[in-house]
TORDRENDO-406672 format. One line per 8 residues: number of its first residue (from 1); their letters; for each residue x, y negated, z of C-alpha. Coordinates in steps of 0.02 Angstrom, whole numbers. Example, Ala and Ser with C-alpha at 12.3 -4.5 7.8 and 13.67 -1.06 7.14 Angstrom:
TORDRENDO-406672
1) as) 615,225,390 | 684,53,357
This chain:
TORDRENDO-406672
1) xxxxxxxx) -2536,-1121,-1687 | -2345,-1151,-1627 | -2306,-1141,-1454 | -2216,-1333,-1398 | -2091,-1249,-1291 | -2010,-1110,-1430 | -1915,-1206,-1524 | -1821,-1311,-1374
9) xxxxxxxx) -1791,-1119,-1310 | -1750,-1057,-1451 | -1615,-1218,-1475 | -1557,-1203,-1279 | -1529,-1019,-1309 | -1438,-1053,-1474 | -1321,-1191,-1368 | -1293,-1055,-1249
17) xxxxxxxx) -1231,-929,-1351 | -1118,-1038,-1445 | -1042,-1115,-1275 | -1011,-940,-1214 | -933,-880,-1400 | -827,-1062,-1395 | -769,-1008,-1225 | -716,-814,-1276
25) xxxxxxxx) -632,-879,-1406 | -531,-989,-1300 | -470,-849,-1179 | -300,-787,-1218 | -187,-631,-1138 | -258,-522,-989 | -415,-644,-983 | -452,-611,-1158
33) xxxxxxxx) -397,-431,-1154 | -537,-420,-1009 | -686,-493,-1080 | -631,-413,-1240 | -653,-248,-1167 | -747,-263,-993 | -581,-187,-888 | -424,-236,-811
41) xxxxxxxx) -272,-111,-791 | -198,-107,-631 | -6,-16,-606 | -3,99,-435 | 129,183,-347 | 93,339,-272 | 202,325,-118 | 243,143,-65
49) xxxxxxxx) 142,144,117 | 49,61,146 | 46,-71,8 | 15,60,-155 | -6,255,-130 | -137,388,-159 | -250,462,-38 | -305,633,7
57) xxxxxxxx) -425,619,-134 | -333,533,-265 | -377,360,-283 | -247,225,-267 | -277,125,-83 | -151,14,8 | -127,-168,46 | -85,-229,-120
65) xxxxxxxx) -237,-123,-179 | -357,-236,-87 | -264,-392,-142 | -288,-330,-317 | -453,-286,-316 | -504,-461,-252 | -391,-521,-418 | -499,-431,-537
73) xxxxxxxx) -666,-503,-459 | -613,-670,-468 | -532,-626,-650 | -725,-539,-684 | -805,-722,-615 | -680,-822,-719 | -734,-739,-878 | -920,-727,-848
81) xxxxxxxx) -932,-538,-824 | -906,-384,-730 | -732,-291,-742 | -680,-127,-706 | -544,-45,-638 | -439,60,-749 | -279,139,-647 | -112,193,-694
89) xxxxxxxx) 19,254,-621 | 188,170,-586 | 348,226,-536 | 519,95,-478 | 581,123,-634 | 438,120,-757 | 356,-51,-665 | 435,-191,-765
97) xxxxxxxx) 391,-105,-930 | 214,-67,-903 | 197,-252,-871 | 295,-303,-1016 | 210,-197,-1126 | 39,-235,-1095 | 15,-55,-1023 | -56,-131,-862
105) xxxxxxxx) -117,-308,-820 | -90,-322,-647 | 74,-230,-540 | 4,-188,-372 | 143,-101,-263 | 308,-155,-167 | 388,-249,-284 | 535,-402,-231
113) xxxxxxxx) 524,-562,-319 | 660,-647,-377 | 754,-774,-468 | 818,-614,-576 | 650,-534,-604 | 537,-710,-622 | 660,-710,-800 | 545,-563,-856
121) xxxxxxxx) 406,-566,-764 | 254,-661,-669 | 237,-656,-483 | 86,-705,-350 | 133,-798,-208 | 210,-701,-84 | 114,-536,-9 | 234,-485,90
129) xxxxxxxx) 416,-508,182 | 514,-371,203 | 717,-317,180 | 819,-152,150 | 865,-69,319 | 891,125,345 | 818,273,401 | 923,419,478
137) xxxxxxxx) 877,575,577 | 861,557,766 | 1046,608,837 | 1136,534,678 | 1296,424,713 | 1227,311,574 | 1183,152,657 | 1245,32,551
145) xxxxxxxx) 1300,-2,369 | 1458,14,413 | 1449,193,475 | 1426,261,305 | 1593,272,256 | 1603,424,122 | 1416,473,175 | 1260,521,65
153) xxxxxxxx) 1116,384,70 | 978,401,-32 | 885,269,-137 | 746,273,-252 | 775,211,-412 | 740,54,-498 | 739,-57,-318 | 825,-194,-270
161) xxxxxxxx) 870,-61,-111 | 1003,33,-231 | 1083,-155,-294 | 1095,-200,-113 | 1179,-37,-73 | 1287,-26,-229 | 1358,-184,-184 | 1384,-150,5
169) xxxxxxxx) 1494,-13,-40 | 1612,-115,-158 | 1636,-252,-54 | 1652,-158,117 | 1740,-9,32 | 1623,112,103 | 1614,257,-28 | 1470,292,-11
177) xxxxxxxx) 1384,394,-121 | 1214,359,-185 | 1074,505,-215 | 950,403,-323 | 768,484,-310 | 601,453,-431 | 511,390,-314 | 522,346,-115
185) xxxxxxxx) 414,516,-66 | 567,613,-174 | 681,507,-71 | 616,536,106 | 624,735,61 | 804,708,28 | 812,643,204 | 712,763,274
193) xxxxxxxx) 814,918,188 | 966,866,243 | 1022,818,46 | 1070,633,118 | 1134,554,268 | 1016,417,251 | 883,349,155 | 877,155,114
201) xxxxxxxx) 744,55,85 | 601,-79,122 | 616,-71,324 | 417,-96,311 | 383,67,181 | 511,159,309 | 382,127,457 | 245,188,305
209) xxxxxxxx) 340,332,244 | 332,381,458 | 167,348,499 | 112,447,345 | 184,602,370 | 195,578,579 | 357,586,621 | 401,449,702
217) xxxxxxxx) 471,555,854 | 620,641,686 | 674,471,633 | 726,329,670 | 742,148,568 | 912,91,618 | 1050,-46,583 | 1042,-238,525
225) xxxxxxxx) 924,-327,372 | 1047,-300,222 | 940,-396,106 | 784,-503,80 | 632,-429,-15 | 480,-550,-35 | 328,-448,-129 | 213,-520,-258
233) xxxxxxxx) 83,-456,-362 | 183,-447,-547 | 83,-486,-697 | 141,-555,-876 | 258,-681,-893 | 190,-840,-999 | 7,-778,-954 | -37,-969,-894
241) xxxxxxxx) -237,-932,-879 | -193,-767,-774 | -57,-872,-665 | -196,-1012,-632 | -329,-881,-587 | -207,-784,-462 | -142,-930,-368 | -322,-1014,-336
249) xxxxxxxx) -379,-847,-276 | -223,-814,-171 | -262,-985,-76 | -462,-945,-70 | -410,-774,-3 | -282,-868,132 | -425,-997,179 | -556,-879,197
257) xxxxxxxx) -445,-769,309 | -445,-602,184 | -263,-591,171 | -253,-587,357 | -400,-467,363 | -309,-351,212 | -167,-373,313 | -241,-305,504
265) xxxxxxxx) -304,-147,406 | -145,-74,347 | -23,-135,460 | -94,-152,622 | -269,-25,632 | -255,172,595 | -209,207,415 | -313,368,320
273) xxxxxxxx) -168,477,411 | -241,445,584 | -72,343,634 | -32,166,650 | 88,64,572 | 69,-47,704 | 183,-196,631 | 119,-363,692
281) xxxxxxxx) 131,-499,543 | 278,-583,548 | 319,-776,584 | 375,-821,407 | 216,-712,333 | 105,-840,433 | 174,-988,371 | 180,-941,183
289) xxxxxxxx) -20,-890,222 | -24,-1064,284 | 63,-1164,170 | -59,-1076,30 | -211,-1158,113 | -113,-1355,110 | -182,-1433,-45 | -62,-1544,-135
297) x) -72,-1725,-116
C-alpha cells in the first residue's frame, strides 16, 4: 500500500531543489564564486590601526575587519549558506590588483575612494573620513608643510599620502625628498630611526600607529589637512549582485546602530595594546551614517 503524502513530498522536494539549482545558476561574480565554493576572500593589511592589522596572535582585527565580517554574513544569507573566511594579506601597493584579479573578494583596510580609483574599482559607502597630515618627533621645527623645505618625509607606497605630497612639493617648491616604505609599520621605523624628518599619512592611522606602539608622549601629529581621504570597503568593479548586497547591509548596519558600535570599539574604547585611540566620530562621519538610514522617495 502507497503512502498519500510521498508523492506530494517527493514533488515539493523535487520543486525545491530545482528552485535552489535555478537560483545558483543565476548568481554571477563573488556571489557565485561563494556558493560555488562555501568561502569569501577577504584582503588585510597588517599595519593600518585600527581599521586592518594583525594581532599578537596573528589574525587580522580592526574596524574594517568587523565591517567585513558582517559583509560576508549577509553575502552567506544572500546565497542560502554559510561562508567562510579565507584571509590574505595586502600591502598599499598590491591592493588594487588583488581585487582586480579575483585574488580577494572583499578589500578591508584604509583605502581612499575616489573619482580616480571608482574607474577600476568598487567602493562601499563611506567607512571612514580621514586626510594626510604628519607626524614628526617631539622637538622637531616641522609644524607645517611648509617647513619641509629640502627635508626627508616618509610615505608608504601605493597611497594617495605620497600623490598628495609629490604634488605639494612641485607646486610649493619644497624639495622635499620622499623615502617611500612597504608598508606604514616600515614607514613609522623610518621615523622612529631618524631615516626621515617626517612621516605622512592618514592623520587617523598616525593616532593608530601611536597608540599601538605607546608613544604618544615621542610624537606628535602636527600641521594642516593636506588632503581628503574617504574609506570604503573595495570590491570588484561591475560586480552588480555584490554592490546591491553591500549597500543594503551598509544601511541595515547604520539603522541597527553596528557601524556606530564597530566604530566605539576601535576608536574610542582600549584597543588589544591596552591604549586608546580615543578619537570621537566626527561630524561629517555622522551624517553619512545618517543619510545611509534615509530611504529614497
Amino acid at each position: 500500500m502507497r503512502t498519500p503524502w510521498i508523492k506530494p513530498l517527493a514533488a515539493g522536494l523535487l520543486s525545491a531543489w530545482l528552485a535552489c539549482t535555478a537560483h545558483a545558476q543565476a548568481l554571477t561574480g563573488v556571489l557565485k564564486k561563494a556558493h560555488e565554493t562555501g568561502a569569501v576572500t577577504i584582503g588585510y593589511r597588517d599595519a593600518s590601526i585600527p581599521f586592518s592589522y594583525v594581532s599578537a596572535r596573528g589574525e587580522p582585527i580592526g574596524y574594517a575587519i568587523d565591517i567585513c565580517r558582517a559583509l560576508v554574513d549577509a553575502i552567506g544569507e544572500e546565497i542560502g549558506r554559510e561562508l567562510l573566511i579565507k584571509w590574505q594579506p595586502v600591502t598599499s601597493e598590491t591592493r588594487f590588483n588583488a581585487v582586480t584579479s579575483g585574488q580577494v573578494d572583499l578589500e578591508c583596510g584604509s583605502t581612499t575612494s575616489n573619482l580616480e580609483r571608482q574607474k577600476v574599482v568598487g567602493f562601499s559607502p563611506t567607512t571612514f573620513v580621514s586626510g594626510t597630515k604628519l607626524m614628526v618627533k617631539n622637538g622637531s621645527p616641522v609644524k607645517s608643510f611648509r617647513d619641509l623645505v629640502g627635508k626627508r618625509v616618509g610615505v608608504t607606497a601605493g597611497t594617495t599620502n605620497e600623490k598628495t605630497l609629490r604634488e605639494l612639493s612641485d607646486k610649493f617648491k619644497l624639495n622635499v625628498q620622499l623615502v617611500v616604505s612597504r608598508d606604514h609599520a616600515e614607514s613609522f621605523a623610518q621615523l622612529a630611526s631618524g631615516k626621515v624628518d617626517a612621516f605622512a599619512t592618514d592623520d587617523v592611522l598616525l593616532y593608530g600607529l601611536l597608540a599601538q606602539n605607546k608613544a604618544q608622549a615621542d610624537y606628535a601629529v602636527v600641521g594642516e589637512f593636506l588632503s581628503y581621504e574617504p574609506y570604503g570597503i573595495m570590491y570588484r568593479k561591475g560586480d552588480a549582485p555584490l554592490a546591491e548586497v553591500v549597500t543594503k547591509t551598509f544601511a541595515t548596519l547604520a539603522e541597527d546602530g553596528d557601524l556606530t558600535r564597530f566604530y566605539t570599539r576601535w576608536f574610542l574604547r582600549r584597543l588589544p595594546s591596552g591604549v586608546s585611540i580615543n578619537l570621537p566620530m566626527s561630524p561629517q562621519l555622522v551624517t553619512i551614517f545618517q543619510a545611509m538610514v534615509v530611504k529614497p522617495e
